[in-house]
BARO-326631 format. One record per atom (N, C-alpha, C, O): x, y, z. Coordinates in steps of 0.2 Angstrom, whole numbers, plus 2048, in hexadecimal, padded with zeros to 3 digits. Each point is the difference from the previous one (the first is absolute). Layout:
N
XYZ...
//
This chain:
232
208D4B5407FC7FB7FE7F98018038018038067FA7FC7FA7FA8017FD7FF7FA8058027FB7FF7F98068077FD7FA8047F77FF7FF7FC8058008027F27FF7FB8057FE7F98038057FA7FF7FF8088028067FB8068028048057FD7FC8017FC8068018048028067FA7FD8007F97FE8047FD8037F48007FC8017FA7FC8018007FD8067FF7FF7F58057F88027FE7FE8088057FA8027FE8088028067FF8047FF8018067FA7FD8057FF8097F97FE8018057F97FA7FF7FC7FB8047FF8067F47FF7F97F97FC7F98078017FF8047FC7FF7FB80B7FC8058027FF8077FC7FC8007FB8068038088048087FC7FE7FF7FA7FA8007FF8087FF7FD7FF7FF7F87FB7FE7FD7FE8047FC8007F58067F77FE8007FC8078017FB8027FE8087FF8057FA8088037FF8077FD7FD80580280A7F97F78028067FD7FB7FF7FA7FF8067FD7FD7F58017FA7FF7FA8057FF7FA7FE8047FC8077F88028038007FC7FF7F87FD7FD7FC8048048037F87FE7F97FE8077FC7FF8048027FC7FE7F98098077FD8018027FB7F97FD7FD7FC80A8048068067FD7FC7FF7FA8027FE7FE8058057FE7F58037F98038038018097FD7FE8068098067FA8047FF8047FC8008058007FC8047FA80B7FB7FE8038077FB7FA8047FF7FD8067FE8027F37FA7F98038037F98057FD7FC80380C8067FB8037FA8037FF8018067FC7FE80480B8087FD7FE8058077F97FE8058007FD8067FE8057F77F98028027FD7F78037FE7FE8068037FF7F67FD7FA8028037FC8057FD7FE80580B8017FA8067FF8038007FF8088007FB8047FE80E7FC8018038057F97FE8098008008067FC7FF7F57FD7FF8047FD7F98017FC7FF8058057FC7F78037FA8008067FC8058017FA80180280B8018047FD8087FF8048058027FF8067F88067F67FC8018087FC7FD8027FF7FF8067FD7FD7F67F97FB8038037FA8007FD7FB80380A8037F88027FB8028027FD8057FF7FA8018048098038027FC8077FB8018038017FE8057F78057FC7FB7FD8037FE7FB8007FF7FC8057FF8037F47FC7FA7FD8067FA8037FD7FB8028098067FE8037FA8047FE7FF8087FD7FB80380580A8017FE8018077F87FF8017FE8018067FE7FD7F67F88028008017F88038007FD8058038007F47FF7F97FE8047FC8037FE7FA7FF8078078068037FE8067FD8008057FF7FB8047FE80E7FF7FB7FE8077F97FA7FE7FD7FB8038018087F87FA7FA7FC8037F78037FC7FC8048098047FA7FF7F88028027FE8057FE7FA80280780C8028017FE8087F88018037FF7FC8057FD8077F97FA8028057FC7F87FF7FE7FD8058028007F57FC7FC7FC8027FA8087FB7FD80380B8027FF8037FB8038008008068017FB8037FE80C8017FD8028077F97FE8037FB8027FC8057FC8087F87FF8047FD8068038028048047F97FC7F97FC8078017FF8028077FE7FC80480780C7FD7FD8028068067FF8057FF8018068077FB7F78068008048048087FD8008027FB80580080C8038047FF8048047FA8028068007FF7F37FB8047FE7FA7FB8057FA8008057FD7FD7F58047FC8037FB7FB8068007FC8027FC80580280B7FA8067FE8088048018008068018057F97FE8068047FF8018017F88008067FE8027F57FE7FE7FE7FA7F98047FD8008057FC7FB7F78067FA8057FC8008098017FC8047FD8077FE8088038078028048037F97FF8057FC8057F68048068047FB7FD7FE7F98038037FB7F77F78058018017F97FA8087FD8008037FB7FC7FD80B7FB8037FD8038098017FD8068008087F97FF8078078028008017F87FE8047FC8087F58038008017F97FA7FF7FC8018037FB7FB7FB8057F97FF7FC7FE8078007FD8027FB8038038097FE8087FF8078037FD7FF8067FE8067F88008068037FD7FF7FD7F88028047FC7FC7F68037FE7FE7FB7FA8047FB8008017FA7FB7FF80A7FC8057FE8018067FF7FE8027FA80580380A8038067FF8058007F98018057FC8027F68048048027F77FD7FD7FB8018027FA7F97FA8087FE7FC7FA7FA8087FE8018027FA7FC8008097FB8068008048067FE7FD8047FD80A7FC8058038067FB8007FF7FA7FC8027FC8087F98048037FE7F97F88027FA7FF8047FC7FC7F68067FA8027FD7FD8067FF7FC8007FB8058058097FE8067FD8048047FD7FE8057FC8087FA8068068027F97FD7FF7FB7FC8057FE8037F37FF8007FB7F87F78057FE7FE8007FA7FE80280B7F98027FC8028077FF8008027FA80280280B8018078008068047F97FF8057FC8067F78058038027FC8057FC7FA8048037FC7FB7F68068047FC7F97FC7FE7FA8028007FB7F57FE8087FF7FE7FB7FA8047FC7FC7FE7FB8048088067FD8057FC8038037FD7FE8037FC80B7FD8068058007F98037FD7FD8068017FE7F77FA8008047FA7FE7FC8007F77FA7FF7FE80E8037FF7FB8007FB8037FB7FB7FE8027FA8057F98078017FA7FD8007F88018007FE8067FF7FE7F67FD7FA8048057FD8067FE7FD8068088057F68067FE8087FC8008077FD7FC80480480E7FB7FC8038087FD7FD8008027FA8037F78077FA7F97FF8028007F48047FD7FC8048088037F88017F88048048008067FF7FB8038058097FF8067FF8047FB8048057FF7FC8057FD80A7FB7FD8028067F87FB8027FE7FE8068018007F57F97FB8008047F88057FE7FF8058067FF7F88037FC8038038028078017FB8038018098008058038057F98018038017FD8057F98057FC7F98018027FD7FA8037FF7FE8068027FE7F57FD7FA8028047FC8047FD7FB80280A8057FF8067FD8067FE8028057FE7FC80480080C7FE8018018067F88008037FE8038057FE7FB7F77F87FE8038017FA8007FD7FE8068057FD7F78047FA8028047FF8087FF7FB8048058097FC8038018097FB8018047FF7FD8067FC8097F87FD8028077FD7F97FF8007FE8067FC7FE7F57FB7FA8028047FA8047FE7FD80580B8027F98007FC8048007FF8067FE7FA80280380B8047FF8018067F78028017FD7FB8037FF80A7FC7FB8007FE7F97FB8047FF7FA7FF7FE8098057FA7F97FF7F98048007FF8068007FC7F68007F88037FD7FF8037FB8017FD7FA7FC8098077FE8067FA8048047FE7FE8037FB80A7FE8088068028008037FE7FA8028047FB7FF7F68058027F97FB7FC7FF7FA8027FE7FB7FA8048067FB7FE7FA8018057FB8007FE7FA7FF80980A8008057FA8078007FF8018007FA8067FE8098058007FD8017FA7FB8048017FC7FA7FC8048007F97FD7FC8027F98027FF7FB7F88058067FF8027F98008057FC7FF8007FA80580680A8058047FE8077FE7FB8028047FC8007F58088078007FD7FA7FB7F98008027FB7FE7FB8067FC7FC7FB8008047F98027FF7FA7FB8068097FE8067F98078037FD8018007FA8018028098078037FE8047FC7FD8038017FB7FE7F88088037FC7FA7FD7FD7FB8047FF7FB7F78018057FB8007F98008057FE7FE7FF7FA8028078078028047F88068017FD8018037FB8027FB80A8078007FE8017FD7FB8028037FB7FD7F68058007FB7FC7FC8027FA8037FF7FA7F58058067FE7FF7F78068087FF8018017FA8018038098058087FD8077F87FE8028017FA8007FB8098067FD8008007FB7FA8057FF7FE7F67FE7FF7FE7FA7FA7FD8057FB7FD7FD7FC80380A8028008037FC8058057FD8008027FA80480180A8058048028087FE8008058037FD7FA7F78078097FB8017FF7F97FE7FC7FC80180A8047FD8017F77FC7FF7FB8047FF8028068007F87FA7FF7FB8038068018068007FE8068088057F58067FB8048018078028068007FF7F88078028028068037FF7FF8087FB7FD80280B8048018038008067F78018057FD7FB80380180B7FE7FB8038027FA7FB8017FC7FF8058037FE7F47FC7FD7FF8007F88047FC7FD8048098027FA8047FA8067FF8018077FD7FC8038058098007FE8038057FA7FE8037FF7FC8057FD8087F77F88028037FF7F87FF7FE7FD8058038007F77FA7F98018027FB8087FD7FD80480C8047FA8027FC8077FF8028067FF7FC8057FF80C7FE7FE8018077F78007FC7FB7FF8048028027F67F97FC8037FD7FA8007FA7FF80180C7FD7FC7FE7F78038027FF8067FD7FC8038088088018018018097FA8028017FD7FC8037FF8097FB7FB8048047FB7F88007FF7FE8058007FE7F37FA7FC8028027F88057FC7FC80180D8048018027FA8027FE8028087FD7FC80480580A7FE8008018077F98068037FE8008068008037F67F98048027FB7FC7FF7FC8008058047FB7F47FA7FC7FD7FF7FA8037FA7FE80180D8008017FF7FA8017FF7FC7FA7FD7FA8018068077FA7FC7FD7FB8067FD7FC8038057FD7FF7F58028088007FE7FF7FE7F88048017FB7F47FC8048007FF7F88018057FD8038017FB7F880580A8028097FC8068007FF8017FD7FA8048058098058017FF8057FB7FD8058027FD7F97F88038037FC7F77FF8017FD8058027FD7F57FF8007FC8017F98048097FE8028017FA7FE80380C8038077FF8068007FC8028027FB8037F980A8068017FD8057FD7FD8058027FF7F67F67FE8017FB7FC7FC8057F88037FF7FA7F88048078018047F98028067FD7FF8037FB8047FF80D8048077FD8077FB7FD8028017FA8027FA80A8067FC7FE7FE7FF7F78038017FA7FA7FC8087FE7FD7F78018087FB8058007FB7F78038068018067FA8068038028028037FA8017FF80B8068037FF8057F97FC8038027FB7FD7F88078067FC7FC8018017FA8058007FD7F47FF8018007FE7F880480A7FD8038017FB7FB8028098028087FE8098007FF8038017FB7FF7FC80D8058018008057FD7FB8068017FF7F67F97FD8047FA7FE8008047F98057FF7FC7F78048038018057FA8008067FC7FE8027FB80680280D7FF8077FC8068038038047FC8037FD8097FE8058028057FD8058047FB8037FD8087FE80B7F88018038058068058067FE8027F98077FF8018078038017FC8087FC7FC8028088078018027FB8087FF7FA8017FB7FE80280B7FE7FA7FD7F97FD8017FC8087FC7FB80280A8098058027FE8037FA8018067FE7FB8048008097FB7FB8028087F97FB7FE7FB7FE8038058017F67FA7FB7FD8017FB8017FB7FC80280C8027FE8017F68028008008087FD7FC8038068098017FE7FF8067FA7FE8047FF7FC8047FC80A7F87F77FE8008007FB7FF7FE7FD8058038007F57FC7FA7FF8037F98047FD7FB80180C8078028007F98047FD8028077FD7FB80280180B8037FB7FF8037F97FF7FE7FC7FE8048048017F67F67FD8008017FB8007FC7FC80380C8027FA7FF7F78008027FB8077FE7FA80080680A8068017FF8047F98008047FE7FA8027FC80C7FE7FA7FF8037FC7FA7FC7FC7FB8038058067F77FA7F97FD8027F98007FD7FC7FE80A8048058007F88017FE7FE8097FE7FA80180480C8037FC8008077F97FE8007FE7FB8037FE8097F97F97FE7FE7FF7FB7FC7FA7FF7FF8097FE7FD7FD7FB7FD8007FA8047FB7FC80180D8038058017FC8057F98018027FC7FB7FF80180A8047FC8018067FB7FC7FE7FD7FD8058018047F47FA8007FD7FF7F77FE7FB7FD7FF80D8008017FD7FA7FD8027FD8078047FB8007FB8068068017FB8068068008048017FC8058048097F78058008048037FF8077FC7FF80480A8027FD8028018088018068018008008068008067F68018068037FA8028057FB7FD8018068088047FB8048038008067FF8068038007F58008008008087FE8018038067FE8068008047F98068048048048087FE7FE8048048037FE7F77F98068017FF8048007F88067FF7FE7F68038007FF8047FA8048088017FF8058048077FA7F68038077FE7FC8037FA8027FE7FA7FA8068087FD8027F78048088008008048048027FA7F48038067FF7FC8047FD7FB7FE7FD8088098047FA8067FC8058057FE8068008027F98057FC8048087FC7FE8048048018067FF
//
C-alpha cells in the first residue's frame, strides 16, 4: 500500500515527466499532497489559538509561537513546491478545460494556504495570487464546464472560502455561492449531469457554507472563530 509521502513523492516524478494528467493521476496528484498540508493547516490553526490565549512573553507562549513559526516554514516549503509543480509543468500541459480548472483551482488553494498564516507583503502578494488564479479559473470554468460539473462546483466553493476567510468579506462569498447554487439546480433538475454524485456533495457544502454566512450576515449567534467552513 502506497503511503502518502510515497504518493506525492511518485505525484512528484510524474508531474515532472511533462505529460498531461489523467482523471486518476490529477486525483493522485492532488490527494496526495492534500494530507500533506492537511495536518499543518490543522496544527497552524491549534498553536494559532492557544498562542491567541497566552500573555505575551510568558514561557508558554514563546514555546508556542516557536512551534508554530516551525510549522509556518513547513507550510510554506509545500505550499512553494506544490506551486511551482502547477506553473512548471501541469498548467502549460493542460490541454482541456477539465485541466486547465482543476490546476487554476489547485493554484489558487494553495496561495490561499500560504495567505492564511502569511502577514504584510507576504500575504498580500499571496492573497492576490490566489485572487487571480481563481478568477481565471472561473471565466476557463463558465465557458468550458456546466453549471452542475463536479470541478466547477469545486472551484466556486473553495473561492467563496477564499473571499469568507482571506476577504473578510462574507456578502462575497454569498453572492459567490448562492449563484453558483441556483444555476447548478435548475441544471440538475433537468438534465442528467455526468458525477451527479460528487456534484450534490458540492453543492450541500455551498449550502452548509451559505447558511453560516447568511446567519452571520443577518445578526446571528455564530462567530467566525467557531465557524466550520467547508471547502474541496
Amino acid at each position: 500500500m502506497i503511503v502518502p509521502a510515497d504518493m506525492v513523492e511518485f505525484m512528484k516524478q510524474l508531474a515532472r515527466m511533462d505529460v498531461d494528467m489523467s482523471a486518476e493521476e490529477r486525483l493522485l496528484f492532488s490527494v496526495g499532497f492534500k494530507k500533506t498540508i492537511g495536518a499543518r493547516r490543522a496544527s497552524w490553526r491549534i498553536l494559532e489559538s492557544l498562542e491567541q490565549k497566552e500573555t505575551a512573553g510568558e514561557q508558554a507562549g514563546v514555546t508556542i509561537n516557536g512551534y508554530k513559526k516551525k510549522v509556518e516554514d513547513e507550510l510554506r516549503a509545500v505550499c512553494n513546491e506544490v506551486l511551482s509543480i502547477i506553473a512548471i509543468h501541469c498548467l502549460p500541459l493542460a490541454n482541456s478545460g477539465e485541466n486547465v480548472v482543476f490546476f487554476y483551482k489547485m493554484k489558487g488553494d494553495y496561495y490561499r494556504y500560504l495567505a492564511e498564516f502569511s502577514t504584510g507583503t507576504e500575504k498580500k502578494a499571496a492573497t492576490d495570487q490566489s485572487l487571480m488564479a481563481y478568477q481565471h479559473a472561473m471565466v476557463v470554468a463558465s465557458s468550458e464546464l456546466s453549471p452542475a460539473h463536479q470541478f466547477r462546483l469545486g472551484l466556486v466553493l473553495n473561492f467563496s472560502v477564499f473571499f469568507y476567510e482571506i476577504m473578510n468579506s462574507p456578502e462575497r462569498a454569498s453572492q459567490v455561492a448562492k449563484q453558483a447554487l441556483d444555476e447548478a439546480t435548475a441544471e440538475i433538475n433537468s438534465a442528467d449531469v455526468e458525477g451527479y454524485k460528487d456534484s450534490m456533495l458540492m453543492m450541500q457544502l455551498l449550502k452548509e457554507n451559505l447558511a453560516l454566512w447568511t446567519s452571520e450576515l443577518s445578526g446571528g449567534e455564530t462567530s467566525k472563530d467557531d465557524d466550520v467552513v467547508m471547502e474541496g
